[in-house]
KOLKE-670044 format. One record per residue (C-alpha): residue number from 0; residue in three letters; x, y, z. Coordinates in Angstrom, 2 decimals, decimal comma. Example, Ala and Ser with C-alpha at 12.3 -4.5 7.8 and 13.67 -1.06 7.14 Angstrom:
2
   num   residu      east     north        up
     0      ALA     12,30     -4,50      7,80
     1      SER     13,67     -1,06      7,14
//
This chain:
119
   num   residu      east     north        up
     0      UNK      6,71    -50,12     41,51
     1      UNK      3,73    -48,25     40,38
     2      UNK      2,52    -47,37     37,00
     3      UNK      3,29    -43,98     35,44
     4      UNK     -0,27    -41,92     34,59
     5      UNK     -0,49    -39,55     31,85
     6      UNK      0,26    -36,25     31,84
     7      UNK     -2,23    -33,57     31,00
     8      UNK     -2,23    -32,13     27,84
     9      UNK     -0,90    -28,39     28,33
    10      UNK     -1,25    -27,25     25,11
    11      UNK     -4,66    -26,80     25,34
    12      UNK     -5,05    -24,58     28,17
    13      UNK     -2,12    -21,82     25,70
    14      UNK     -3,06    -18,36     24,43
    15      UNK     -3,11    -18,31     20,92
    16      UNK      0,09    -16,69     19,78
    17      UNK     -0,80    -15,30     15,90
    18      UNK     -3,25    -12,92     15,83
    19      UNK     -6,44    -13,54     13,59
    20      UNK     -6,30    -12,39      9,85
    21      UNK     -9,74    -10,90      8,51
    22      UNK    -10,81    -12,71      5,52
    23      UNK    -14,18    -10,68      4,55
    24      UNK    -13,28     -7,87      2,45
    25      UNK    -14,61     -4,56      5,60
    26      UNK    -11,71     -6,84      7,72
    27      UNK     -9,03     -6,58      4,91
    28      UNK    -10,57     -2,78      4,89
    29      UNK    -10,07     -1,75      8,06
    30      UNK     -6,59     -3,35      8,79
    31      UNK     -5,20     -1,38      5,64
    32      UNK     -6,39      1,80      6,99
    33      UNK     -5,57      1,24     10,68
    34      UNK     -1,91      0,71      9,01
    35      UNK     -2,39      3,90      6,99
    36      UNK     -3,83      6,51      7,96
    37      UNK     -4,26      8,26      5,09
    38      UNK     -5,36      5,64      3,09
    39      UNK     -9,23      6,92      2,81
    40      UNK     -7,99     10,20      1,16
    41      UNK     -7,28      7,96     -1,92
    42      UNK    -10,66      7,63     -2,48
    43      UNK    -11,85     11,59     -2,27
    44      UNK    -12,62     13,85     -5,07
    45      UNK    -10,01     16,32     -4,09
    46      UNK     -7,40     13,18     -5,07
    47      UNK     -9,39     11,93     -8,15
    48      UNK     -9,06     15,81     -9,39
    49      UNK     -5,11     15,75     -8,67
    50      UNK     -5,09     12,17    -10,08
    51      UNK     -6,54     13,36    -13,30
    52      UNK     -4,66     16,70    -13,29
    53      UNK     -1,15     14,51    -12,85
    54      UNK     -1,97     12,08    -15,63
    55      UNK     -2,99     15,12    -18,22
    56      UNK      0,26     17,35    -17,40
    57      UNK      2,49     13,69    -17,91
    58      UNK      0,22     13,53    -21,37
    59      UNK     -0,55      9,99    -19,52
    60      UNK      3,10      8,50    -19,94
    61      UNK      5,10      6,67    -17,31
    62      UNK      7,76      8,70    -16,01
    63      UNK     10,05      5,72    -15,12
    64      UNK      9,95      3,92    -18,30
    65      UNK      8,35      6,68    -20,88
    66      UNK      5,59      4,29    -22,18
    67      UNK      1,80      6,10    -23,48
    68      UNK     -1,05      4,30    -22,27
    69      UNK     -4,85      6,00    -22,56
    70      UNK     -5,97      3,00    -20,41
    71      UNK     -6,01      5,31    -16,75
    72      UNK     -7,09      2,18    -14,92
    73      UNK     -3,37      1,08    -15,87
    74      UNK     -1,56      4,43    -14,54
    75      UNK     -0,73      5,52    -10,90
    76      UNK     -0,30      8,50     -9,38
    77      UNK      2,56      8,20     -7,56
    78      UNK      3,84     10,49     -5,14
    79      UNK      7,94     10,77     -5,70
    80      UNK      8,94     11,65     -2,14
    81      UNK      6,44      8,81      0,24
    82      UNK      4,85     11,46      2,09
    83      UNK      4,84      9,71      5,54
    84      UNK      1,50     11,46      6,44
    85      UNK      2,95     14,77      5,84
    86      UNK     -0,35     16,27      4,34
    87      UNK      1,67     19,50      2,42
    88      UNK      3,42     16,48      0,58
    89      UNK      0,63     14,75      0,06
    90      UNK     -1,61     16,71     -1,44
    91      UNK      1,59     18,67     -3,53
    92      UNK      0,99     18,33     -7,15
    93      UNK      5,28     18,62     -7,64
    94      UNK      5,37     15,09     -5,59
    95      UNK      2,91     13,36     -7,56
    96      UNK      4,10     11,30    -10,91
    97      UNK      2,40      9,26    -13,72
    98      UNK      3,81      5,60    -13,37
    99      UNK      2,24      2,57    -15,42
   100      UNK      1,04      0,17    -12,81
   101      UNK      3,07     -2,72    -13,74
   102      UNK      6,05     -3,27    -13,66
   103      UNK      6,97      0,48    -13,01
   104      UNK      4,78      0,92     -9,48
   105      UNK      4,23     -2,65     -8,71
   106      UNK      8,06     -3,62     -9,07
   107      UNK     10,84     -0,99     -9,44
   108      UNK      9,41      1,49     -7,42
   109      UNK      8,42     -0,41     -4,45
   110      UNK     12,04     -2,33     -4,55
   111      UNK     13,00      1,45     -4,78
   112      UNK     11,72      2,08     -1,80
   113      UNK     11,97     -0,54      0,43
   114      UNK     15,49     -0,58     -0,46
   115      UNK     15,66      3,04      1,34
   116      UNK     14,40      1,89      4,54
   117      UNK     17,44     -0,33      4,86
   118      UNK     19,96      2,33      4,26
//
């Protein structure tokens, strides 16, 4: 009877299955916006203007849970309807809110949301 020889490995010949996650902050970038769109218009003066313009006609107070804060790096303008890259909605000044970042926009609106895309 003969001896048995070793297999090859196999595993090492396998496609990797994940796909690689960026971890310098243009990688993080650029998967964000390749997953939205829209995402850059966040960061033009036309939305900094409605930004401002939203937090001044909600005297800067949370819609959701009514609390004043002067602190604007603490606020979001939030658009009530997601626009779903509907550009009218987007840029509609009747769609956009004053939320407090946390918990208001960071919690209960996002469960809020996702909750809809189960319905």
């Amino acid at each position: 009877m003969g001896r048995l020889k070793c297999m090859p490995p196999r595993l090492g010949s396998a496609p990797p299955v994940l796909a690689s996650v960026p971890i310098d902050e243009a990688g993080k970038e650029r998967d964000r916006n390749a997953f939205n769109p829209l995402r850059p218009l966040y960061k033009t003066a036309r939305w900094q203007q409605l930004r401002q313009a939203t937090f001044l006609r909600d005297a800067y107070t949370c819609q959701m849970c009514g609390r004043l804060q002067g602190d604007t790096s603490k606020l979001v303008a939030d658009h009530r309807r997601p626009h779903r890259g509907d550009l009218a909605l987007f840029w509609d000044q009747g769609n956009i809110q004053t939320l407090c970042n946390s918990p208001c926009h960071s919690k209960h609106k996002q469960r809020i949301e996702q909750g809809a895309h189960f319905r």
